[in-house]
PDB file of the backbone (N, CA, C, O) and the ligand in Angstrom, with CONECT records:
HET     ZN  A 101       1
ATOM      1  N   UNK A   1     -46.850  -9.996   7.001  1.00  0.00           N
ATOM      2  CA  UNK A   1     -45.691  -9.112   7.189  1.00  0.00           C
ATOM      3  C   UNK A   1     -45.157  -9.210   8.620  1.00  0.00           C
ATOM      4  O   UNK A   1     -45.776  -8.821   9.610  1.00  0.00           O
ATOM      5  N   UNK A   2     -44.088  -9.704   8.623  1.00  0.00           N
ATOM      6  CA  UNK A   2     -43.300  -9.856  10.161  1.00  0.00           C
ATOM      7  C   UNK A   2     -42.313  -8.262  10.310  1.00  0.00           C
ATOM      8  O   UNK A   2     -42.285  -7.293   9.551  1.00  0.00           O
ATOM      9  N   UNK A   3     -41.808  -8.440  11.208  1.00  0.00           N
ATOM     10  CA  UNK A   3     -40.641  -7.159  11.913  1.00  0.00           C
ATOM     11  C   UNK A   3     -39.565  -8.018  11.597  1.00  0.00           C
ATOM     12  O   UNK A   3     -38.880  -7.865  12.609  1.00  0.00           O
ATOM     13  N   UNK A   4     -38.894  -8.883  10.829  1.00  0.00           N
ATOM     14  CA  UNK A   4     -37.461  -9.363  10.796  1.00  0.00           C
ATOM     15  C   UNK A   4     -37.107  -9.283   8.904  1.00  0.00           C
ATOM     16  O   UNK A   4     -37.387 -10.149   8.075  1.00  0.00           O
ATOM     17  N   UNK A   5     -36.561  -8.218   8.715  1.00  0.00           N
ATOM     18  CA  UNK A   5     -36.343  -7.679   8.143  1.00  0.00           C
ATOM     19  C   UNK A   5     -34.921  -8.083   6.973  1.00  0.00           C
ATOM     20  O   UNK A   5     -34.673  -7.908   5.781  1.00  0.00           O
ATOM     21  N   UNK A   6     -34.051  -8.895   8.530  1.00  0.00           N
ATOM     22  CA  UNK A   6     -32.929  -8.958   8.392  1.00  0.00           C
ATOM     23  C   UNK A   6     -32.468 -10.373   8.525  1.00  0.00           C
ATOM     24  O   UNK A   6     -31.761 -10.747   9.460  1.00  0.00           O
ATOM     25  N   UNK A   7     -33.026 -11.403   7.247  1.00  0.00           N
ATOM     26  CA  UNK A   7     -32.290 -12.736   7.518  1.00  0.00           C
ATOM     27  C   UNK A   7     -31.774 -13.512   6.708  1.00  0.00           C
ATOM     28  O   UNK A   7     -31.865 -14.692   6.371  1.00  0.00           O
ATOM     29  N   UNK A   8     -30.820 -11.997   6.286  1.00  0.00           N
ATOM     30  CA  UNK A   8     -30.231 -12.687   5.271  1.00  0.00           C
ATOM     31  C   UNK A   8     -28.687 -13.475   5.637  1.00  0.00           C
ATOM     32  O   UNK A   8     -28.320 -13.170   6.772  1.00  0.00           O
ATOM     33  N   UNK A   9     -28.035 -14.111   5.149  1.00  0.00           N
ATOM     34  CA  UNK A   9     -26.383 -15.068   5.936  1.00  0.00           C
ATOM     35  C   UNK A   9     -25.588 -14.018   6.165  1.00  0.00           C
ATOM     36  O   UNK A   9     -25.762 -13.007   5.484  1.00  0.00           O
ATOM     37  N   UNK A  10     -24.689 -14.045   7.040  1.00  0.00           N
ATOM     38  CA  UNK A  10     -23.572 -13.674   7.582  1.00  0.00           C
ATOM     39  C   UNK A  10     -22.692 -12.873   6.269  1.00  0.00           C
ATOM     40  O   UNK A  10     -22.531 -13.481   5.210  1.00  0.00           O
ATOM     41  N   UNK A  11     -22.229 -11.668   6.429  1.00  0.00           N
ATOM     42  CA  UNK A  11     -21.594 -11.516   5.356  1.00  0.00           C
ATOM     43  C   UNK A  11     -20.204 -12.044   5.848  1.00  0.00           C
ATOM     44  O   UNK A  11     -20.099 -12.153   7.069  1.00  0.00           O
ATOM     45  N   UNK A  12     -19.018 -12.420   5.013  1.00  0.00           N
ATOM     46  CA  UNK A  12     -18.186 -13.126   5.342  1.00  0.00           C
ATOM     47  C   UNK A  12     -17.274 -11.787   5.573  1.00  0.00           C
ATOM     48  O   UNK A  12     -17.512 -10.614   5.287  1.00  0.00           O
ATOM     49  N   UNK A  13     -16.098 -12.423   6.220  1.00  0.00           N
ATOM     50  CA  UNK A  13     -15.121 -11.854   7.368  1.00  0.00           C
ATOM     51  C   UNK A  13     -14.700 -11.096   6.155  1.00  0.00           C
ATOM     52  O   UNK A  13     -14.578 -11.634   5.055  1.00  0.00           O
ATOM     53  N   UNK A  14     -14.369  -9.176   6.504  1.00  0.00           N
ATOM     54  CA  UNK A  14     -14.906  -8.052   5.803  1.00  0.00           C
ATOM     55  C   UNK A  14     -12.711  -7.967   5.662  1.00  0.00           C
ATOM     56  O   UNK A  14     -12.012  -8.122   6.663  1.00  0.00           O
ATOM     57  N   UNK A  15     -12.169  -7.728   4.374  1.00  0.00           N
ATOM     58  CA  UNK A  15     -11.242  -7.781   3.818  1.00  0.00           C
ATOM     59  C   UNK A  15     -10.691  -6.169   4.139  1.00  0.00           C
ATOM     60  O   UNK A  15     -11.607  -5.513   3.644  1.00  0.00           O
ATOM     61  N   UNK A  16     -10.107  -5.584   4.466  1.00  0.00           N
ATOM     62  CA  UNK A  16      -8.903  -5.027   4.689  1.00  0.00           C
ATOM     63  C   UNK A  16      -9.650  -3.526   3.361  1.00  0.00           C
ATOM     64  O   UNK A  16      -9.389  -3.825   2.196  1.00  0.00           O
ATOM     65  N   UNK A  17     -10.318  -2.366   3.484  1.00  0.00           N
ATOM     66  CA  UNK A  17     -10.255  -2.066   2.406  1.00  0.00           C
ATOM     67  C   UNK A  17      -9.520  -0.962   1.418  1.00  0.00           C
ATOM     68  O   UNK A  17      -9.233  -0.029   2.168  1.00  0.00           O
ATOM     69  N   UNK A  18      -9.224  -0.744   0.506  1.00  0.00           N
ATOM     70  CA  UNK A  18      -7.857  -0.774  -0.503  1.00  0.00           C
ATOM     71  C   UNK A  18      -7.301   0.361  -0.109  1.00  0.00           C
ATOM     72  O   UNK A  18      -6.086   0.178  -0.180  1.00  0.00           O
ATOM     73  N   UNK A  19      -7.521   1.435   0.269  1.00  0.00           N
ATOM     74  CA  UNK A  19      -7.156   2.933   0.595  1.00  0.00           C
ATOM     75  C   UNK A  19      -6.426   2.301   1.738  1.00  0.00           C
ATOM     76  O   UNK A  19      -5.357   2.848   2.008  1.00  0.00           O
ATOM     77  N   UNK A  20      -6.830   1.068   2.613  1.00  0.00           N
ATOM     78  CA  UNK A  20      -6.352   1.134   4.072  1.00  0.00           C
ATOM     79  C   UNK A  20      -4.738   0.863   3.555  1.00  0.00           C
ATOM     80  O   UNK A  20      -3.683   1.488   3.668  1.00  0.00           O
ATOM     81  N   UNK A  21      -5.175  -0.479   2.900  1.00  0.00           N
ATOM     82  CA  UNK A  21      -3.540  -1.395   2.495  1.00  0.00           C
ATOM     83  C   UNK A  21      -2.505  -0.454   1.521  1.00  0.00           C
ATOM     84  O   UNK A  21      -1.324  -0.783   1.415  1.00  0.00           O
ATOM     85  N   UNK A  22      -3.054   0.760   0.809  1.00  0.00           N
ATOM     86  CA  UNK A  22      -2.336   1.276   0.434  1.00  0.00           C
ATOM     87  C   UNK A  22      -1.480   2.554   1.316  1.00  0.00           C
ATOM     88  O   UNK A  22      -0.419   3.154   1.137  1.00  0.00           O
ATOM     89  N   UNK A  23      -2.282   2.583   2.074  1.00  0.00           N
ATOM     90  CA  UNK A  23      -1.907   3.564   2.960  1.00  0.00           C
ATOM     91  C   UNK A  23      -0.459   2.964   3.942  1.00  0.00           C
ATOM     92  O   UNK A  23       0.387   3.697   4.453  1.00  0.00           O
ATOM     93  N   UNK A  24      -0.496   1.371   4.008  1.00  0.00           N
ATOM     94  CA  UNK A  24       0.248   1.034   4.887  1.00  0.00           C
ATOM     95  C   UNK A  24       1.266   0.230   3.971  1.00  0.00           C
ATOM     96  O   UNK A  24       1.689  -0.850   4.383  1.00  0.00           O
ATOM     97  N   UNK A  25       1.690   0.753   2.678  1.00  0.00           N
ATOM     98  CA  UNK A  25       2.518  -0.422   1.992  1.00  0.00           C
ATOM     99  C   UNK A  25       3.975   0.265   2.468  1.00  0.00           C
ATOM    100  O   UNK A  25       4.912  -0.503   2.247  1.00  0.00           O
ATOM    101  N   UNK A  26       4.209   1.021   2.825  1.00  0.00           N
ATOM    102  CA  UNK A  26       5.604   1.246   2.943  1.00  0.00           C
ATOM    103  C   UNK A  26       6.247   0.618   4.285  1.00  0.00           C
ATOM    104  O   UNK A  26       7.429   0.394   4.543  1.00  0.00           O
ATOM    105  N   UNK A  27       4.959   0.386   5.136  1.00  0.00           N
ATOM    106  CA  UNK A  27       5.267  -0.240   6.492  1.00  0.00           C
ATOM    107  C   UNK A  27       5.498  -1.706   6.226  1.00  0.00           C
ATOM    108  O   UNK A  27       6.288  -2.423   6.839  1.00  0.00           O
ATOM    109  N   UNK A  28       4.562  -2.122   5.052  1.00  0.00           N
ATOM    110  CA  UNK A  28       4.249  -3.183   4.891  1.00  0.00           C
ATOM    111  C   UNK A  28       6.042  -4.007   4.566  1.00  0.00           C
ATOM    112  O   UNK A  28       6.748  -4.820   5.163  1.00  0.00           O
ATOM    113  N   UNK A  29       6.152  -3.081   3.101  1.00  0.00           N
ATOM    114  CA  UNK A  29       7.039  -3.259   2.382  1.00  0.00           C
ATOM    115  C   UNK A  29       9.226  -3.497   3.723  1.00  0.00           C
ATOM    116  O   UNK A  29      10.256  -4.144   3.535  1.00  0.00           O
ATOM    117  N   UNK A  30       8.820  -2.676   4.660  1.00  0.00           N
ATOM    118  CA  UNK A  30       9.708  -2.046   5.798  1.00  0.00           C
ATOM    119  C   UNK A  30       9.909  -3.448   6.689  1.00  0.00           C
ATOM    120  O   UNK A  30      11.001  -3.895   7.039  1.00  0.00           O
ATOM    121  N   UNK A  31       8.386  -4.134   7.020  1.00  0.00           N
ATOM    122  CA  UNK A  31       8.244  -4.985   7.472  1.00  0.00           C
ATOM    123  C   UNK A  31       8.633  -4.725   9.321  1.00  0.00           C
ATOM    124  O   UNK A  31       9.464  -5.119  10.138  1.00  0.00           O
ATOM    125  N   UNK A  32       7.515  -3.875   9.274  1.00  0.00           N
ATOM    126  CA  UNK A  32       7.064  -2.918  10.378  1.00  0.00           C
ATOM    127  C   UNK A  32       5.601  -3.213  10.701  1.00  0.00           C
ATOM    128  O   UNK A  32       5.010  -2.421  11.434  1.00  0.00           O
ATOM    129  N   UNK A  33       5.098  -4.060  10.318  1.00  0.00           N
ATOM    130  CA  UNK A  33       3.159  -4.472  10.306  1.00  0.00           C
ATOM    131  C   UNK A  33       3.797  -5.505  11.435  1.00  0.00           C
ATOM    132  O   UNK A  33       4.824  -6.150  11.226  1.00  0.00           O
ATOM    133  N   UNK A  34       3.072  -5.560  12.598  1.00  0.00           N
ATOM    134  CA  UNK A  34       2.436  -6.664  13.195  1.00  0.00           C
ATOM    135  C   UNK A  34       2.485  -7.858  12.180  1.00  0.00           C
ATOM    136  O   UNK A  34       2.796  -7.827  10.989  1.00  0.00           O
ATOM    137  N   UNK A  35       2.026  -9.114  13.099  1.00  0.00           N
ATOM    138  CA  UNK A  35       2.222 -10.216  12.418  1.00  0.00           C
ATOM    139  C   UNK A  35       0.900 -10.415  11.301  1.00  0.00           C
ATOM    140  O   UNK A  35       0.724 -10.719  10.121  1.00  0.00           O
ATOM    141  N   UNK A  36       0.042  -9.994  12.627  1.00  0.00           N
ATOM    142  CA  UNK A  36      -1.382 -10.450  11.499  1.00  0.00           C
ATOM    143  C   UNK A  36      -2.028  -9.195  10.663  1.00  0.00           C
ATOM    144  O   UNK A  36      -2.890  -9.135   9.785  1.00  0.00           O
ATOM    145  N   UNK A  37      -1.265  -8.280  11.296  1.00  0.00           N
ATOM    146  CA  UNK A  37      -1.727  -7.047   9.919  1.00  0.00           C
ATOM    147  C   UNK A  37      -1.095  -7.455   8.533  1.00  0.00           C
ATOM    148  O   UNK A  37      -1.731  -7.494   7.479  1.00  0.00           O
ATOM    149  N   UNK A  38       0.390  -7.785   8.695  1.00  0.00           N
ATOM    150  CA  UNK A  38       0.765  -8.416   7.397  1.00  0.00           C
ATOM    151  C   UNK A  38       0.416  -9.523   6.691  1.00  0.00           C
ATOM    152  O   UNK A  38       0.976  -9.754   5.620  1.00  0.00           O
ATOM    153  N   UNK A  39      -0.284 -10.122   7.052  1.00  0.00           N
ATOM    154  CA  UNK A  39      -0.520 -11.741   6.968  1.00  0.00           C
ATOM    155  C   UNK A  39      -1.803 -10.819   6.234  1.00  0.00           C
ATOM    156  O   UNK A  39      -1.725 -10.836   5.006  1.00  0.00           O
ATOM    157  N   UNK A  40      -2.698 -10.205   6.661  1.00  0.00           N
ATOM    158  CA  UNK A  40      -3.928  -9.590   6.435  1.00  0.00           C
ATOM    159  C   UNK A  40      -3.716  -8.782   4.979  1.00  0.00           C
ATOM    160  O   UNK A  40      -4.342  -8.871   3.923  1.00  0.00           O
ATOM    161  N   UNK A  41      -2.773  -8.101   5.299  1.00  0.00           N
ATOM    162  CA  UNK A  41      -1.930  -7.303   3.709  1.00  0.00           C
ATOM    163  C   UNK A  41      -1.530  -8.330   2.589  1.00  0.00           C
ATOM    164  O   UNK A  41      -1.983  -8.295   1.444  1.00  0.00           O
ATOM    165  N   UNK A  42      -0.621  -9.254   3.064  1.00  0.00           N
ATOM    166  CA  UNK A  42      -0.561 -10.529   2.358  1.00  0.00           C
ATOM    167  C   UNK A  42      -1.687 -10.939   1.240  1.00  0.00           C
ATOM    168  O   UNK A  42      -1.737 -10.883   0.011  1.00  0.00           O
ATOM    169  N   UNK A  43      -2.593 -11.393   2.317  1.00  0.00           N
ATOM    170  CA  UNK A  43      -4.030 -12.119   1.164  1.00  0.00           C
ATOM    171  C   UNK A  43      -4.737 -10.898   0.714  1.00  0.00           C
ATOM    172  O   UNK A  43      -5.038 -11.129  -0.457  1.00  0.00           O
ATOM    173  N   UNK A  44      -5.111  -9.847   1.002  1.00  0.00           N
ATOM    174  CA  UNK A  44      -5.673  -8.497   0.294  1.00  0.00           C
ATOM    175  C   UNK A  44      -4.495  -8.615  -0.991  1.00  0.00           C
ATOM    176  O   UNK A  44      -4.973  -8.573  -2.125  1.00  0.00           O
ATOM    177  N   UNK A  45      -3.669  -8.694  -0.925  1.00  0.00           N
ATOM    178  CA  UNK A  45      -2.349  -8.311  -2.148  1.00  0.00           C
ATOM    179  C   UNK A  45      -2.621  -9.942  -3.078  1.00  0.00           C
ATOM    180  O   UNK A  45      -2.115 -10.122  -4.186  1.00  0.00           O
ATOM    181  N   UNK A  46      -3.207 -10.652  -2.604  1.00  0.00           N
ATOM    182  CA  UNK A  46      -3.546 -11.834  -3.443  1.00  0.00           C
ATOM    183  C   UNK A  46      -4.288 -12.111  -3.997  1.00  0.00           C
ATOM    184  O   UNK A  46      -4.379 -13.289  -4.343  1.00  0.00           O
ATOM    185  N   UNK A  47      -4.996 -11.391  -4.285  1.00  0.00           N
ATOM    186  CA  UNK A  47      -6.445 -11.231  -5.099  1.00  0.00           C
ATOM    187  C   UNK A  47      -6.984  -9.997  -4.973  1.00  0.00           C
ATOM    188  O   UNK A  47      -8.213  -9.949  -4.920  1.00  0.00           O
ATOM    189  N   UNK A  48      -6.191  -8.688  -4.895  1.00  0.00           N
ATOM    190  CA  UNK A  48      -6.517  -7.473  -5.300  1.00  0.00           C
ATOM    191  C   UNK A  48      -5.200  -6.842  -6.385  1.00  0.00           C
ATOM    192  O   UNK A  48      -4.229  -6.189  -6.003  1.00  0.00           O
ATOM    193  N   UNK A  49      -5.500  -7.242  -7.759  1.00  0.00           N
ATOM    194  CA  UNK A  49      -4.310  -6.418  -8.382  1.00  0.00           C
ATOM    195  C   UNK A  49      -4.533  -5.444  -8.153  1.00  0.00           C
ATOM    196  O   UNK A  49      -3.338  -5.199  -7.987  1.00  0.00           O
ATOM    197  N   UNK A  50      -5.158  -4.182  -7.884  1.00  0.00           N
ATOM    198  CA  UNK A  50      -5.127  -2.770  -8.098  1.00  0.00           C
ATOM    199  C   UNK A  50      -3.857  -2.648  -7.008  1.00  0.00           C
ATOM    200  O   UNK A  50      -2.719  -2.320  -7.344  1.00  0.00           O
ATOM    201  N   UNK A  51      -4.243  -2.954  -5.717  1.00  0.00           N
ATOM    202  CA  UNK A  51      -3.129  -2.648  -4.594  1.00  0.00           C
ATOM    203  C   UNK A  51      -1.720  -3.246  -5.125  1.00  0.00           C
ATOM    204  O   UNK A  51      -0.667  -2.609  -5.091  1.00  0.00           O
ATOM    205  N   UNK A  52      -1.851  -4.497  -5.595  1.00  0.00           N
ATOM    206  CA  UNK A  52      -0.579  -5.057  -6.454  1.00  0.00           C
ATOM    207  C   UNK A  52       0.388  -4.512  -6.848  1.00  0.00           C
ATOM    208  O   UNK A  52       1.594  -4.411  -6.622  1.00  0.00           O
ATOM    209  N   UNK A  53      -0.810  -3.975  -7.861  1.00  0.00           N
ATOM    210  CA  UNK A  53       0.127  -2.761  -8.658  1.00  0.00           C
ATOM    211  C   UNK A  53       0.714  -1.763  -7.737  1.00  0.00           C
ATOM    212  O   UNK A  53       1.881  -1.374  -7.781  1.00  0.00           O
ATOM    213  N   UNK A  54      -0.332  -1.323  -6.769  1.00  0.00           N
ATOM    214  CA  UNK A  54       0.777  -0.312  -6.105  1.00  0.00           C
ATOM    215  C   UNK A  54       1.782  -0.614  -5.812  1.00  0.00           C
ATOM    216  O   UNK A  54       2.802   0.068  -5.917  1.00  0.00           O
ATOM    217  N   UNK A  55       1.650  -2.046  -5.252  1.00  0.00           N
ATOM    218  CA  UNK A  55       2.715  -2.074  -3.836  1.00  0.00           C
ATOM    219  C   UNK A  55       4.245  -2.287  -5.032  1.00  0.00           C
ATOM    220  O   UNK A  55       5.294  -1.969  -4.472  1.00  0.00           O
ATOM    221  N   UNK A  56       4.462  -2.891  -6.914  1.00  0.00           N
ATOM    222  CA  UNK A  56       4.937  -3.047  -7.269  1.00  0.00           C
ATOM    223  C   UNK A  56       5.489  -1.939  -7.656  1.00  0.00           C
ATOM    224  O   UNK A  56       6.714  -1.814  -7.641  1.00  0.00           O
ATOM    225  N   UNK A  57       4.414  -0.663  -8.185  1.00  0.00           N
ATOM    226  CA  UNK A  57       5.014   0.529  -8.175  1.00  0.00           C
ATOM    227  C   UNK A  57       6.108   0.979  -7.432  1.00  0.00           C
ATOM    228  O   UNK A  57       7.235   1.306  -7.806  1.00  0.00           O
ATOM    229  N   UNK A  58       5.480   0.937  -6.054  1.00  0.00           N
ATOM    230  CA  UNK A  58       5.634   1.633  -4.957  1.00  0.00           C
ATOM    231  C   UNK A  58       7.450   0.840  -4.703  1.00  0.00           C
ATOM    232  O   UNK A  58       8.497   1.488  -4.693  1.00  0.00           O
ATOM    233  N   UNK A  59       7.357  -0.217  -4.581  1.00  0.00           N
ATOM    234  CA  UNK A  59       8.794  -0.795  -4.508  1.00  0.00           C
ATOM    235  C   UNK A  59       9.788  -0.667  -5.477  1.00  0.00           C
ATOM    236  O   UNK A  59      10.993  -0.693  -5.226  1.00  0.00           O
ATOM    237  N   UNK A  60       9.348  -0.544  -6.460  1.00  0.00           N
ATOM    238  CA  UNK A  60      10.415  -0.340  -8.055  1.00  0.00           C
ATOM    239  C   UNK A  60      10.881   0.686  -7.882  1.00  0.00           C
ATOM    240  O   UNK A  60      12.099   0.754  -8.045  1.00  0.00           O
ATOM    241  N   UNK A  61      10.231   1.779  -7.529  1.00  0.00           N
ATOM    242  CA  UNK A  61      10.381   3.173  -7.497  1.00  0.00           C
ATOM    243  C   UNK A  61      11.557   3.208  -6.248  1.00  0.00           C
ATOM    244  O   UNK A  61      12.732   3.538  -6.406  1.00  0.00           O
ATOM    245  N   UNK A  62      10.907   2.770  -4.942  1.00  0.00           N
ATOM    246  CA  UNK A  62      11.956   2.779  -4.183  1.00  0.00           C
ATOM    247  C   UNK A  62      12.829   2.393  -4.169  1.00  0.00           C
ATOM    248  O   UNK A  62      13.698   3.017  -3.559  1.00  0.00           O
ATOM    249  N   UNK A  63      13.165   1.173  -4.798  1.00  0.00           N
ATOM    250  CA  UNK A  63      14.697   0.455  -5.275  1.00  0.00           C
ATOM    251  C   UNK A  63      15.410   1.205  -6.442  1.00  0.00           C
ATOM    252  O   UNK A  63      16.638   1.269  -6.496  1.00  0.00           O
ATOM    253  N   UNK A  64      14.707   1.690  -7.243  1.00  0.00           N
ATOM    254  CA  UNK A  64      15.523   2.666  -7.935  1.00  0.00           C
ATOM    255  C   UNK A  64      15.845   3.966  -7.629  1.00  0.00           C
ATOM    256  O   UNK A  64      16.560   4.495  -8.480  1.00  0.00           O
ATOM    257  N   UNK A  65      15.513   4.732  -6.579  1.00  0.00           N
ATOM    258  CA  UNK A  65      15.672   5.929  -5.800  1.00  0.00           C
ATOM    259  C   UNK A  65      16.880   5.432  -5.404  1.00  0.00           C
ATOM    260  O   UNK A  65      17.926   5.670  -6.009  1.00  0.00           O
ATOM    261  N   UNK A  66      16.783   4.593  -4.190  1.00  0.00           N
ATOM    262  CA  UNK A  66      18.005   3.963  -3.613  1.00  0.00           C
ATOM    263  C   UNK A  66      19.101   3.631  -4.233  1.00  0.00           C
ATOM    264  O   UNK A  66      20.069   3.359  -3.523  1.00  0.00           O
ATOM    265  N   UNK A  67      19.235   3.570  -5.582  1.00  0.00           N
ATOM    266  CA  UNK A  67      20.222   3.029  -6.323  1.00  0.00           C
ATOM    267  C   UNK A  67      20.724   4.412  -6.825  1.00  0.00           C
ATOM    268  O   UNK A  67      21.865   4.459  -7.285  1.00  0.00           O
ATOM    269  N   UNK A  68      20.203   5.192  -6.792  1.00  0.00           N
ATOM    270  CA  UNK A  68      20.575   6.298  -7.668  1.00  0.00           C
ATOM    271  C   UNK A  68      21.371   7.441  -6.649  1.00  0.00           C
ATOM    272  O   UNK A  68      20.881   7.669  -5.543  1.00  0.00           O
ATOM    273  N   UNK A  69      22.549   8.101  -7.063  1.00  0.00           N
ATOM    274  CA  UNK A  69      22.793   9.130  -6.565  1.00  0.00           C
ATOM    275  C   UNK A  69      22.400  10.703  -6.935  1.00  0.00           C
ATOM    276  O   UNK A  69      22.431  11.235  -8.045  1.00  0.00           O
ATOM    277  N   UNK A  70      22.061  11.220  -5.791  1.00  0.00           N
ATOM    278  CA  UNK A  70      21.979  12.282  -5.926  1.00  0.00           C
ATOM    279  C   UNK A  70      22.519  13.611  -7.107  1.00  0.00           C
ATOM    280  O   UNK A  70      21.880  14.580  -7.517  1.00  0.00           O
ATOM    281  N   UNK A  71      23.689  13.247  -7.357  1.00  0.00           N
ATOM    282  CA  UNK A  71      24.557  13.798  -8.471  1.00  0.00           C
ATOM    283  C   UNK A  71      24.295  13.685 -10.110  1.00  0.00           C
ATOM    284  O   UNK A  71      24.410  14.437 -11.078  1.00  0.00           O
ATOM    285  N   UNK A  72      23.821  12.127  -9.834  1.00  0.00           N
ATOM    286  CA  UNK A  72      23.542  11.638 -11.177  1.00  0.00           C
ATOM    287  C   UNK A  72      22.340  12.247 -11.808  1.00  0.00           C
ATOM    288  O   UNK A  72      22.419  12.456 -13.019  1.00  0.00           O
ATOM    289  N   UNK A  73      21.162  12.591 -11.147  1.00  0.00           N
ATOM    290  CA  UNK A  73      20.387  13.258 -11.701  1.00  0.00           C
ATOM    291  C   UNK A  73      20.456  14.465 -12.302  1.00  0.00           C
ATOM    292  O   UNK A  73      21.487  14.980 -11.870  1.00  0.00           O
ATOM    293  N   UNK A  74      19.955  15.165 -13.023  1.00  0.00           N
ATOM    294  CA  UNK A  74      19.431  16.598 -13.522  1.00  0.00           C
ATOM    295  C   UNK A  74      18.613  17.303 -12.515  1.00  0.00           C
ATOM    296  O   UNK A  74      17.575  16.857 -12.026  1.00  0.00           O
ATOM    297  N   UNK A  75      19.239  18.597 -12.207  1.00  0.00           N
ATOM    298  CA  UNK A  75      17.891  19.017 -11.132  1.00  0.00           C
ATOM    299  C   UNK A  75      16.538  19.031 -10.843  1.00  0.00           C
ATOM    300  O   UNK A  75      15.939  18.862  -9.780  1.00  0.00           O
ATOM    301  N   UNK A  76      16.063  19.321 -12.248  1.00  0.00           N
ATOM    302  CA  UNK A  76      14.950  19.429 -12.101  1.00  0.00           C
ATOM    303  C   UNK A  76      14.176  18.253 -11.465  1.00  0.00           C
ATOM    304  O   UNK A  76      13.519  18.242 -10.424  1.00  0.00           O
ATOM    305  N   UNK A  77      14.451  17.136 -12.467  1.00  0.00           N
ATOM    306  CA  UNK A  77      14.119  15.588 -11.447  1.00  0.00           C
ATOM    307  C   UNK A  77      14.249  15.812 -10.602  1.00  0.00           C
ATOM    308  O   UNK A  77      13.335  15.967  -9.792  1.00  0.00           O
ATOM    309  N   UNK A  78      15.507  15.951 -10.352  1.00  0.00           N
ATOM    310  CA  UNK A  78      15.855  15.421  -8.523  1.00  0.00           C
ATOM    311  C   UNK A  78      15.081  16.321  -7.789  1.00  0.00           C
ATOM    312  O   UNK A  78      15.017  16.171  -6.569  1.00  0.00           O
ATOM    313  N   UNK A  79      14.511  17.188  -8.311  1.00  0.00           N
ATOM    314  CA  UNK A  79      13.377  18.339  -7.437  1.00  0.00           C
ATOM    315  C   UNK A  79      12.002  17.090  -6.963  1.00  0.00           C
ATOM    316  O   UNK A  79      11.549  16.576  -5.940  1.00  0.00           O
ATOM    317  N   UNK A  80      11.755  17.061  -8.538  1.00  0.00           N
ATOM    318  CA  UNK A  80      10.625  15.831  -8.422  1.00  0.00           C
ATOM    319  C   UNK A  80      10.462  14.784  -7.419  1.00  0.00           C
ATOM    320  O   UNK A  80       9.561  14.527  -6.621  1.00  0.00           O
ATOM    321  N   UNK A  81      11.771  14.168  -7.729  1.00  0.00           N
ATOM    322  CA  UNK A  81      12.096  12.765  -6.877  1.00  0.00           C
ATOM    323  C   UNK A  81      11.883  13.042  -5.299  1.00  0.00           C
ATOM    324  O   UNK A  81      11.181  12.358  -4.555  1.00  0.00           O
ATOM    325  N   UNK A  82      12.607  14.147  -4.953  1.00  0.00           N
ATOM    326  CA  UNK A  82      12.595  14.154  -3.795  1.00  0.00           C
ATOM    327  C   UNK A  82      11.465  15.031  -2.945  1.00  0.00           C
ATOM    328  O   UNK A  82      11.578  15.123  -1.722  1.00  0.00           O
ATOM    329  N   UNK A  83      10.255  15.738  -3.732  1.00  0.00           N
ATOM    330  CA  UNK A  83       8.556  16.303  -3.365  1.00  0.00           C
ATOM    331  C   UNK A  83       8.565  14.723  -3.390  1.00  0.00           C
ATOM    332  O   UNK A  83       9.023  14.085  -2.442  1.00  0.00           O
ATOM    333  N   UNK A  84       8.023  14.099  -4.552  1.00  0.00           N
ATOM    334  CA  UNK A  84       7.816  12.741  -4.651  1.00  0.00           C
ATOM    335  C   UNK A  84       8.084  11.763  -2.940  1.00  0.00           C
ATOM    336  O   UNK A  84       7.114  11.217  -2.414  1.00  0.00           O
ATOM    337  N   UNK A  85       9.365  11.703  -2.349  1.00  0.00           N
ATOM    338  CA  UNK A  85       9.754  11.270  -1.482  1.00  0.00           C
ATOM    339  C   UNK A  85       9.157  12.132  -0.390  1.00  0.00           C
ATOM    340  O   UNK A  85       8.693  11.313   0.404  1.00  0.00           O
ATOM    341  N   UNK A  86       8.997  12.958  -0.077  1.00  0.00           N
ATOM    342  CA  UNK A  86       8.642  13.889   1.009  1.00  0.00           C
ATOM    343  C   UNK A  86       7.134  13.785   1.284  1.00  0.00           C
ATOM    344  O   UNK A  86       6.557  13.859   2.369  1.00  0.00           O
ATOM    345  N   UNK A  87       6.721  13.632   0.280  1.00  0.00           N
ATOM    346  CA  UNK A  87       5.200  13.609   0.737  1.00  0.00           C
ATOM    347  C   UNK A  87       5.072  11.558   1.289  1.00  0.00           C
ATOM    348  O   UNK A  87       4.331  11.219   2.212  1.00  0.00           O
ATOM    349  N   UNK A  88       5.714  10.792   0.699  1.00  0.00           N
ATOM    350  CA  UNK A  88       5.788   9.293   1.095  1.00  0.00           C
ATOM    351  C   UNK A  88       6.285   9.228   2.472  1.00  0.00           C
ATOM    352  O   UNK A  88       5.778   8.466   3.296  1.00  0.00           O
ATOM    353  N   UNK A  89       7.454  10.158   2.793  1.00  0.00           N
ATOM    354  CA  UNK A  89       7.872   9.678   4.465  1.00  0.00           C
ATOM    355  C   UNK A  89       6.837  10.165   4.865  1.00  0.00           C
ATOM    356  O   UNK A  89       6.236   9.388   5.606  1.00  0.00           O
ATOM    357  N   UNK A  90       6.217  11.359   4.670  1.00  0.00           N
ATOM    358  CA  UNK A  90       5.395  12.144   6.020  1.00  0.00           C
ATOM    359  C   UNK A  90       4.065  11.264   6.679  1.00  0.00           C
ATOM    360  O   UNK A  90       3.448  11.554   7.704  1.00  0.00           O
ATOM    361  N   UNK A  91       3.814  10.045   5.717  1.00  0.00           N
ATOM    362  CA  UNK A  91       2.763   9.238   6.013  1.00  0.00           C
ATOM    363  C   UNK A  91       3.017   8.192   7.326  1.00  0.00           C
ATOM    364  O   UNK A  91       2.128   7.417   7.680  1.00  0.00           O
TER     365      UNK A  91
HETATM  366 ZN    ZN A 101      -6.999  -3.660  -2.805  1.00  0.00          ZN2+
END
């Protein structure tokens, strides 16, 4: 029995993790990330569908907000839409 406990390989260079990249897709999406934070968001978004999905959510939604006027909705939505929006800028 030796004292080295610990020899096992290198774990490889530690990926971005998913709460982080979701947290930053609107910056991402804004194109407000640093070079290599995005580049970093980039390949996390390339082999993580879960964030995928967000970030596809997350953009559909915003392109259709944007398209839409205020008027055109029913109130109650537009109550929705815009809690919905309020809690997204404050991040
Ligand atoms: Zn992820």
């Amino acid at each position: 029995m030796t004292s080295d406990p610990d020899g096992g390989q290198p774990a490889p260079r530690p990926r971005a993790p998913c709460s982080k990249v979701v947290a930053l897709l609107a910056d991402y999406l804004d194109g407000r990330l640093p070079d290599d934070r995005h580049t970093e968001l980039t390949r996390h978004l390339d082999d993580c569908h879960t964030c995928l999905a967000q970030l596809q959510t997350y953009r559909s939604t915003v392109s259709l907000l944007r398209s839409l006027r205020e008027e055109d909705l029913p109130s109650d939505l537009r109550l929705t839409l815009s809690a919905f929006l309020d809690q997204h800028a404050n991040n």
